[in-house]
C-alpha positions as CSV (number, residue, x, y, z in Angstrom):
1,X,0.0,0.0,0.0
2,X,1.3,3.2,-1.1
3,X,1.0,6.9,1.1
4,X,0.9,10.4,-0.9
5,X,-0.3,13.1,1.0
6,X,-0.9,15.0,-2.6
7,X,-1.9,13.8,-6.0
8,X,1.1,13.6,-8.0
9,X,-0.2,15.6,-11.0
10,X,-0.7,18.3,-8.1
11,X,2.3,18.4,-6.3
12,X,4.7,20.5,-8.0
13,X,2.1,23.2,-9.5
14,X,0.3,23.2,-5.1
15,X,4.5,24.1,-4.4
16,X,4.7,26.7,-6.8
17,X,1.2,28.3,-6.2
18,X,1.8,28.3,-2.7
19,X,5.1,30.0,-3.1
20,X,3.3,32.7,-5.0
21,X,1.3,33.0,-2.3
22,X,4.2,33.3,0.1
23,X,5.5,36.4,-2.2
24,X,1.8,38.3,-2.6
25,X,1.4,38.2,1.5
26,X,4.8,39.6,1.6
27,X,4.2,42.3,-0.8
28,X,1.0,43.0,1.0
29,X,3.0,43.2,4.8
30,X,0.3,40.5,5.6
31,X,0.3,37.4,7.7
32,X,-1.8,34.1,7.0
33,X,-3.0,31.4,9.8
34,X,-5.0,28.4,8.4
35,X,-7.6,26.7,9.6
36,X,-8.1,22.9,8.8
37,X,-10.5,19.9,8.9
38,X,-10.4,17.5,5.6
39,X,-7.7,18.7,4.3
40,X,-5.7,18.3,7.4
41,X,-2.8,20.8,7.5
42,X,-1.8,20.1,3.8
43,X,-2.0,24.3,3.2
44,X,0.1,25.1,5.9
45,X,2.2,21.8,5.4
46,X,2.7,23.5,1.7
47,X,3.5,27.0,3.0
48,X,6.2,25.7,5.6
49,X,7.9,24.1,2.7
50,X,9.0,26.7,1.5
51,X,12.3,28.0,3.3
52,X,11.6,31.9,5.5
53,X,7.6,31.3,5.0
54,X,7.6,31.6,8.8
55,X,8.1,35.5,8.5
56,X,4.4,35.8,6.7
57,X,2.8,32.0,8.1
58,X,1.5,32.4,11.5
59,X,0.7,29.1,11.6
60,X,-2.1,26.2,11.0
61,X,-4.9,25.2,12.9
62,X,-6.1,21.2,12.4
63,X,-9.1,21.1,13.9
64,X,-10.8,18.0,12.6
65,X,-13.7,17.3,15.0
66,X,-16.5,19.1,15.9
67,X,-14.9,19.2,19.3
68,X,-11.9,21.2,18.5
69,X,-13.9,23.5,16.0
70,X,-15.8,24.6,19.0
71,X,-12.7,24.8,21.7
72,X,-10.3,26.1,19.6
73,X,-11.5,28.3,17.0
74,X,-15.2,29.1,18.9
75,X,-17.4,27.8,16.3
76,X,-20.7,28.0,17.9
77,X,-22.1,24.5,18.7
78,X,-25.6,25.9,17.8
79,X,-24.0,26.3,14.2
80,X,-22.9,22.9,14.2
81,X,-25.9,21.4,15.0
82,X,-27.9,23.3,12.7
83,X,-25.6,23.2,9.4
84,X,-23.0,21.0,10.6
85,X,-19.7,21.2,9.8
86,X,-19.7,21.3,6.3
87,X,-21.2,24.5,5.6
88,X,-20.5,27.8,4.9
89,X,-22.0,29.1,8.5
90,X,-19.0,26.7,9.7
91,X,-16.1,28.0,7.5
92,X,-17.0,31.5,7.9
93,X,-16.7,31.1,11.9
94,X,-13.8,28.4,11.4
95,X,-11.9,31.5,9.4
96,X,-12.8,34.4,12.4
97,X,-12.1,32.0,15.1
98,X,-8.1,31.4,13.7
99,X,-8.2,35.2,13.5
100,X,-8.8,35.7,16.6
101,X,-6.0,32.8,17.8
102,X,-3.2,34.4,15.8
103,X,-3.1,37.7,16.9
104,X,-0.8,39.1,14.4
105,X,-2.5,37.1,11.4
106,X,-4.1,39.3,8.8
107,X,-5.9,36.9,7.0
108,X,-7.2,33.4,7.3
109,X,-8.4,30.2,5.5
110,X,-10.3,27.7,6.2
111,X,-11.2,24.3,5.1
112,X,-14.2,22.0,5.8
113,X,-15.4,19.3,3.7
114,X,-16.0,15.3,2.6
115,X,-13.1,14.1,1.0
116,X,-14.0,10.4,1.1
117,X,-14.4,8.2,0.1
118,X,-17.7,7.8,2.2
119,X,-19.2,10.0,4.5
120,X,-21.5,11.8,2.2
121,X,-25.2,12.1,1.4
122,X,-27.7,13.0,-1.1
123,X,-27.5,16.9,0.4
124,X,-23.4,17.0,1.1
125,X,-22.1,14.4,-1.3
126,X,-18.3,13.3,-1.2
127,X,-15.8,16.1,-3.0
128,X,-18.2,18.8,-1.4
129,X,-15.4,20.9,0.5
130,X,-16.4,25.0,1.5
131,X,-14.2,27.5,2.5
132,X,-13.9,30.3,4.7
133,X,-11.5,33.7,4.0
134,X,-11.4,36.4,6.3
135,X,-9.4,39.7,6.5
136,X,-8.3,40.9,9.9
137,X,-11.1,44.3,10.6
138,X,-12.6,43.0,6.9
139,X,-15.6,40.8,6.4
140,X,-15.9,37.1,6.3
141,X,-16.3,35.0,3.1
142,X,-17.7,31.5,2.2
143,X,-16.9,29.5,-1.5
144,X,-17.6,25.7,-2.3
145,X,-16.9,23.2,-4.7
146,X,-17.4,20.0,-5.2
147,X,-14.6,18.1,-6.2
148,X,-14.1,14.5,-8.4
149,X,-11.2,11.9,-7.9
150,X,-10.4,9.7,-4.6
151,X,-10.0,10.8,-1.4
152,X,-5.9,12.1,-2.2
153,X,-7.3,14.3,-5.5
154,X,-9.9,15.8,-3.3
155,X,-7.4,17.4,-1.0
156,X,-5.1,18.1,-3.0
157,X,-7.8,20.3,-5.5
158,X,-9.1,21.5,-2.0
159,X,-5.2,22.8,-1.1
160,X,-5.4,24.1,-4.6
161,X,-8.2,26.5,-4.6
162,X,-7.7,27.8,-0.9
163,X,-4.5,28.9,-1.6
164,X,-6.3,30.8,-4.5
165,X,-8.7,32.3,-2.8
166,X,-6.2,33.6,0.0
167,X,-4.4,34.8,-3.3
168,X,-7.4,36.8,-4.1
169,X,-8.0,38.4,-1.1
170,X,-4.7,39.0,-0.8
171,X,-4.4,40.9,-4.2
């Protein structure tokens, strides 16, 4: 049995985009924290890679259970019962919470969603991942898509299009 963290038709273009990342957030005198549940600390995993990303990465934030979304990044258990943790009502407080955990972040990410291969349903098939972006003193954003492939594409297109959108906010 073989272990990759990231499909290999992904890994060398997730390197490269999330060292352009690395450069726009130090253009922008910003700081990034990251906050995690299916794709388990693969975006901050990418951003440490890359040698002196610690002067514009604050950090990453796995929080895979419902548990640790609530204690750590004080995502509202109300929320979680009534959208549960795929959702964008989740991200969006997934994203403030690491905000307000890493002081000196500017922005955050987050990442909650089914990458297989079960766990889904009718209403939150598997591949359905949302995200959370949110700009220190900004507002809070929520995207989602619904990815194809086994349980290693799925994160790794998940890795893929956070580190986009931070690269949008960012600008």
């Amino acid at each position: 049995m073989s272990f990759s963290l990231l499909a290999p038709d992904f890994a060398s273009e997730l390197i490269e985009r999330s060292g352009l990342l690395l450069e726009a957030l130090r253009k922008a005198d910003a700081k990034l924290v990251t906050a995690e549940s299916c794709t388990g600390g693969l975006v901050a995993a990418l951003l440490t890679h890359h040698a002196g990303s610690s002067d514009v990465t604050e950090g990453g934030l796995v929080t895979y259970s419902n548990g640790m979304k609530r204690s750590v990044l004080g995502v509202g258990t109300a929320t979680l019962q009534k959208f549960g943790a795929v959702s964008a009502e989740t991200v969006r407080e997934m994203a403030a919470g690491a905000l307000g955990v890493a002081q000196d972040a500017t922005h955050s990410v987050s990442v909650s969603g089914i990458a297989g291969p079960g766990g889904g349903s009718a209403d939150k098939p598997v591949g359905l991942v949302w995200f959370g972006t949110a700009v220190r003193d900004g507002d809070v954003q929520a995207d989602f898509r619904i990815f194809k492939g086994d349980r290693t594409a799925i994160r790794s297109q998940a890795v893929m299009h956070a580190l986009n959108l931070v690269l949008q906010r960012v600008g």
